[in-house]
N, C-alpha and C positions, 0 to 999 in steps of 0.2 A: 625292743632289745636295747639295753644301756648298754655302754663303754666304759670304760674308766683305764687308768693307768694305776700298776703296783710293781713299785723298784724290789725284786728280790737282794737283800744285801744291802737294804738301805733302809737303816733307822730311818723312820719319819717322826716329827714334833707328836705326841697324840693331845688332844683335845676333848673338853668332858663332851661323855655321850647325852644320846638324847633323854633328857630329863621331861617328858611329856605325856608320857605313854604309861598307859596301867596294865599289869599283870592279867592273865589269864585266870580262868578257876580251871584246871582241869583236873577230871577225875581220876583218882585213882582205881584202876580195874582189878578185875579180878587178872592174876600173871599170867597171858599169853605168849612171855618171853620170859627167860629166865633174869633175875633182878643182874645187874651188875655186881660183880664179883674186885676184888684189888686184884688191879695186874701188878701180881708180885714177879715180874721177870723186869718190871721196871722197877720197882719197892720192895728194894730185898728186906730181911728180917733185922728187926731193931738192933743195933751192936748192944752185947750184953754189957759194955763198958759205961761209963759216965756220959762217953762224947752219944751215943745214942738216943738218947731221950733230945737233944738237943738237935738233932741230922733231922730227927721225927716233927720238933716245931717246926723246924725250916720249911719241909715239905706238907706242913699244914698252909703255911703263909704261901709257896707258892700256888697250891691248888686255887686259894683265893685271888691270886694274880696277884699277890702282894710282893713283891722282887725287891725291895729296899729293903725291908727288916729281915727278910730270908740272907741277903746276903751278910749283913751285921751279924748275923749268926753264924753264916759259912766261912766270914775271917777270922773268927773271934775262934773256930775250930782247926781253921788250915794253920794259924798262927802257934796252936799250941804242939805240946808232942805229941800228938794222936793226927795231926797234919800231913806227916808225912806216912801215913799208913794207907795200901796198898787200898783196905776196904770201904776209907772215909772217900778217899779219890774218886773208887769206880759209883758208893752211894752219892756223891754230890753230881759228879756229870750223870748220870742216872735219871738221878729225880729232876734234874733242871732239864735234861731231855725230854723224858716222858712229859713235862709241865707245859713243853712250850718256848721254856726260854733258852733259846739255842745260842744267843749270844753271849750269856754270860759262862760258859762253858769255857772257850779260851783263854776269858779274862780271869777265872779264876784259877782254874786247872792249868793249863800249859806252861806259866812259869815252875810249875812246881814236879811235871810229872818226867820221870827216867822210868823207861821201859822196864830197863832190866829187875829195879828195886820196885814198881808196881803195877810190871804185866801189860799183857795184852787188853785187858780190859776194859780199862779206863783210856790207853791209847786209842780203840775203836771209836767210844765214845768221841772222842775228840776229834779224830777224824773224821766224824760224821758228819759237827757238828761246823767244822772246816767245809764240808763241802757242800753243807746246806746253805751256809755266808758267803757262796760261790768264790772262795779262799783255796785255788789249787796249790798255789807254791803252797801252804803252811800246810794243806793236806799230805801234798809229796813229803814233807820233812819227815810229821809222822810216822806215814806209810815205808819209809827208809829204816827206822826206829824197830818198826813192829817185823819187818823182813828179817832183822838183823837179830831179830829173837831166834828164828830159826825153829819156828815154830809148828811142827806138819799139821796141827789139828784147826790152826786160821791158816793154812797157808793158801788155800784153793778159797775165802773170800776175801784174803788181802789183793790176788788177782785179782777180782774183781772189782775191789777199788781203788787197782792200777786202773783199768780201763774208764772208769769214771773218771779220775785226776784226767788222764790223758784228753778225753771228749770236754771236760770243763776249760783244760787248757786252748783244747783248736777251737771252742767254742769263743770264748775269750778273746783270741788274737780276731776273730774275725767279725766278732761286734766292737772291736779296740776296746776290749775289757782289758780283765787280767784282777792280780790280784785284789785289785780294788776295784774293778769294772762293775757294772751294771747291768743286769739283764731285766730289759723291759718285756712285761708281763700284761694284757690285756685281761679285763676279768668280762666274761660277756653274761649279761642275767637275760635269762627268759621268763618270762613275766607272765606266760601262757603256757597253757599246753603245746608243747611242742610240734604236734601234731594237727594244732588248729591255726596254724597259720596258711594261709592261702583259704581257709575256711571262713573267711570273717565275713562274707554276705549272706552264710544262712542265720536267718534268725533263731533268738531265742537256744544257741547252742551253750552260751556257758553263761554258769549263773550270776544274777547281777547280786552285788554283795552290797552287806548292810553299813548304815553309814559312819559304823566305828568299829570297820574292818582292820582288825590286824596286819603286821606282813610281818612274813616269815621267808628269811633265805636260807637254803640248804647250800654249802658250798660244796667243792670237788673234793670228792675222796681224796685224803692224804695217803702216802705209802713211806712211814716212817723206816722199815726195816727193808727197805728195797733197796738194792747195792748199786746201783745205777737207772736211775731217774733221768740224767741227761737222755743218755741212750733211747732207752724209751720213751722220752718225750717227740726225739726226732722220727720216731717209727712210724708208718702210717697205723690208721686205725687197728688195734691189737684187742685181744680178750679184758685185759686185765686194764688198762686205759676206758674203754667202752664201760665195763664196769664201774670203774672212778667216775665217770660222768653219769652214766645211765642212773643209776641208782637216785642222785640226787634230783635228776629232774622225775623224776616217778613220785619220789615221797613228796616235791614241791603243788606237782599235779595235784595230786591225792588231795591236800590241804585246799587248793584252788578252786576245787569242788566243793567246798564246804564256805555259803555266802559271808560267814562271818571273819576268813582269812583270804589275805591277798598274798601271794608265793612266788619267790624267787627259787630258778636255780642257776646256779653259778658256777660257770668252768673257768679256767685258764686257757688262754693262747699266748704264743709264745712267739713274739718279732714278727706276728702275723705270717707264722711260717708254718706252725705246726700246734699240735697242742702242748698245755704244759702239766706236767705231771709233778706235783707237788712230795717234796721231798723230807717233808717235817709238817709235822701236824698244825694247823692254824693257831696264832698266836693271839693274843689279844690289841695288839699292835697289828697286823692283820684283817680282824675286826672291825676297829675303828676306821683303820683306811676303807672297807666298804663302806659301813656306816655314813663315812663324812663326806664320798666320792660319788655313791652310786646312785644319785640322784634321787632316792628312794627313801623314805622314812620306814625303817626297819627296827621293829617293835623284839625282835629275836631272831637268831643266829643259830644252824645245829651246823658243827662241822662233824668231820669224822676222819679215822683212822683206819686202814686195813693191813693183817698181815697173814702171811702165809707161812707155812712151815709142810712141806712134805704132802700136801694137796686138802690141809685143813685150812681154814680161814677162821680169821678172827676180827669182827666190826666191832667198833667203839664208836656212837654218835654221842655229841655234846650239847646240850641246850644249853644256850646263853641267852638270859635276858637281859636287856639292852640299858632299862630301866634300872640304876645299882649296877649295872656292867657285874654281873655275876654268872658263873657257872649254875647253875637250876637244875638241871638231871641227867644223868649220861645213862642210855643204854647198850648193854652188850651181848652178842650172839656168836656162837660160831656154828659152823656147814662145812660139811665135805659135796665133793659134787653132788652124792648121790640126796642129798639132804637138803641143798640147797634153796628150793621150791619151796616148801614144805618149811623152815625155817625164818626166808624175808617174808613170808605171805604172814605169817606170824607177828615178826616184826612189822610189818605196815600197818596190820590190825592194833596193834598195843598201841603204835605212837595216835591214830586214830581217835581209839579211848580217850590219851592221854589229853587229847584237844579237844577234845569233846565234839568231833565234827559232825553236821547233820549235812540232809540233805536240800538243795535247794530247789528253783524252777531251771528249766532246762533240760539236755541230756545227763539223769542218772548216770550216777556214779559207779562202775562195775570195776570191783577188784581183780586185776588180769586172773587166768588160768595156769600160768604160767610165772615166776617171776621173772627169772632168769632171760625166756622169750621177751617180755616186755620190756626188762633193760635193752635188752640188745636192740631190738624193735627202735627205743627211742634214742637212744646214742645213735644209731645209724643217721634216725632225722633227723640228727641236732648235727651231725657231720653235713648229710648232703642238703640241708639247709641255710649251713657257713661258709660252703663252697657257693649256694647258690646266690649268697651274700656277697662272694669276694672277700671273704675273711678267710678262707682255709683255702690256699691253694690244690690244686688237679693231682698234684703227689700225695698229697694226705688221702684220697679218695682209695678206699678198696672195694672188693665184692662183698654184696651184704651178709653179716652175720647169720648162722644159723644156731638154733631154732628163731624165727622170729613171733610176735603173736600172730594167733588162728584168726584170720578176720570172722570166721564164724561164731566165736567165742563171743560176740556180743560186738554194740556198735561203735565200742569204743575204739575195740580195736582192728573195727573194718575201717572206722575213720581213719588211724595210722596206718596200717596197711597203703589205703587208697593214695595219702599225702606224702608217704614214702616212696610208691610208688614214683609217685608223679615227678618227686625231685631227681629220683636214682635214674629216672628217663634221660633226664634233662642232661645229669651232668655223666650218661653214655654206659651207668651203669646196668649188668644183666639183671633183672627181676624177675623174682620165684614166681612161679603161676600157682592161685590160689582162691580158692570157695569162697565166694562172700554172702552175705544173706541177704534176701528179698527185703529191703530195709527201705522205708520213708527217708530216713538220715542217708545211707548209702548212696542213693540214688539225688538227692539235694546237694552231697558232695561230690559225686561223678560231673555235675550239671555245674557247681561252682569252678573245679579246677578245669574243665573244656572252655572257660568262659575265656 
């Protein structure tokens, strides 16, 4: 397990990436997921005007993380008379959200924008992007702005980021932040299966990899349209958090299993108090601080983004390869509960293809039966395994999620079951009673954790 430290709200210097590492081949399958699609709720439709075709460079140059010439283009536009128009506003803070670049959002946009002449729109934006820079005064100013529109159709989510500004504010005073304060961020990588930790004297459990093994980190779901992130970051273990983590160590596993990749997953913690819930999509500034911190030579990068609307979901992951620091492929799915299963099982098989993963020596590789269970299953161990670290204190701890995996579904996930177990014991949690199967492995990890 590495450490590292990440200032949220704090430009760091970046430094070229690792120039060492060669590209994958991986094949293109046949579509087990549907291709990506444009999130046109971030990239609205081209202005039929002049200034259009030019708002459309800009967000070519930023998708390539290009932000100097994107912005030579966003002055050269705010500066004219189409600058001060209500649509160029909410398309610029838009596209520079959706992209990543949350800081140039103020710099460009708030000198320039009045509620009343263009809207609530571009105000949220800003706002957003205020409290992603952990910026509450300049958030409150906003949020004053946008109340005084008198607005009833935002006025039940300006609420709610009153109550964000407020938790950023007490947060603030009691790390001696504030405006310009600092909130320190732990990033913790698990570099195994989660689930195989306390497992490490059976032999021949996980595969030994080849000697121009990859690595790939999957980091914590982001929640770009979530109205308060503080809040829930200070929660103890919730659905939607468990999710944010769960999922990346599952896809990291997967790859783990396959000798030719070595896998990271990556969550936040936060002051060593709680987890952190990432409130803006991973930056390329972001990036590199793992890259340059986390002790790891990291060949690619998939973050993600999740959002919710009315009980649909919507995932966007990102490959980044590290080599040329470029964006390589983004996939996207959406699920409602009842779909959900039945959908990431889909997605884990495409990104699979996509890597071309095989099988190695050791315990076979068995795709859960469940996904949904299996997230949960593993977020929980990655909770009562940071507790049993002394990274997550005894408040974070809840009762384990349900559904979790069937340990009889195979051995993979009698081994989690068993290691879940054994930690949920430990730090006094109740444990579900459960089937396990007449197992070689089962019975070599009963013997390892009584050890």
């Amino acid at each position: 397990m590495g450490f590292f430290d990440r200032l949220i709200g704090k430009s760091k210097p970046t430094s070229a990436a690792n120039q060492n590492n060669s590209a994958p081949k991986p094949a293109e399958p046949e579509a087990t997921v549907p291709e990506p699609s444009p999130d046109t709720a971030s990239k609205p439709a081209i202005d039929p005007g002049p200034v259009g075709p030019r708002l459309q460079a800009a967000l070519e140059l930023l998708e390539i993380r290009n932000l100097d010439d994107a912005r030579v283009i966003y002055e050269e536009v705010l500066n004219s008379p189409a600058g001060n128009r209500p649509d160029v506003l909410v398309r610029i803070s838009g596209d520079l959200g959706s992209t990543g670049h949350i800081a140039a959002i103020p710099e460009l946009i708030a000198p320039r924008y009045d509620a009343e002449r263009h809207g609530p729109a571009t105000g949220i934006n800003l706002l957003q992007a205020y409290l992603a820079l952990r910026r509450p005064e300049s958030a409150q100013h906003v949020l004053d702005l946008l109340f005084a529109l008198k607005n009833p159709e935002i006025e039940e989510r300006l609420w709610g980021f009153s109550n964000a500004i407020a938790e950023a504010m007490e947060s603030g005073r009691h790390s001696g932040g504030g405006e310009h304060g600092e909130t320190k961020v732990e990033l913790v990588s698990i570099s195994k299966p989660i689930w195989s930790y306390g497992l490490e004297s059976l032999p021949d459990l996980l595969p030994e990899k080849d000697p121009g093994a990859k690595t790939v980190a999957f980091a914590q779901i982001a929640l770009p349209d979530h109205d308060n992130t503080d809040e829930l970051s200070k929660a103890p273990e919730e659905a939607l958090g468990r999710f944010c983590r769960g999922l990346p160590l599952w896809l990291a596993e997967s790859m783990y299993f396959s000798p030719q990749y070595n896998s990271l997953g990556v969550v936040g913690i936060l002051e060593q108090k709680s987890y952190m819930m990432f409130p803006v999509v991973w930056t390329s500034d972001n990036i590199r601080q793992l890259i340059e911190t986390s002790g790891f030579q990291i060949d690619y990068v998939v973050t993600g983004d999740l959002r919710e609307q009315d009980g649909d979901y919507q995932l966007g992951l990102h490959l980044w390869e590290i080599k040329g620091f470029r964006e390589r492929k983004s996939f996207q799915v959406q699920w409602t509960p009842a779909t959900a299963d039945k959908v990431l099982g889909e997605l884990h098989e495409h990104l699979r293809l996509f890597f071309e993963c095989r099988e190695g020596p050791g315990l076979p590789y068995q795709a859960p039966s469940s996904a949904m269970a299996w997230i949960n299953t593993l977020a929980a161990s990655l909770t009562t395994f940071l507790h049993d670290k002394n990274v997550l204190p005894a408040e974070q701890l809840v009762d384990l999620p349900s559904p979790l995996a069937d340990p009889s579904s195979g051995d993979s996930a009698a081994l989690a079951r068993l290691t879940l177990a054994d930690r949920a014991k430990r730090a006094g949690l109740e444990i579900p009673a459960a089937e396990f199967p007449d197992s070689a492995w089962v019975e070599a990890a009963r013997t390892a954790l009584s050890e």
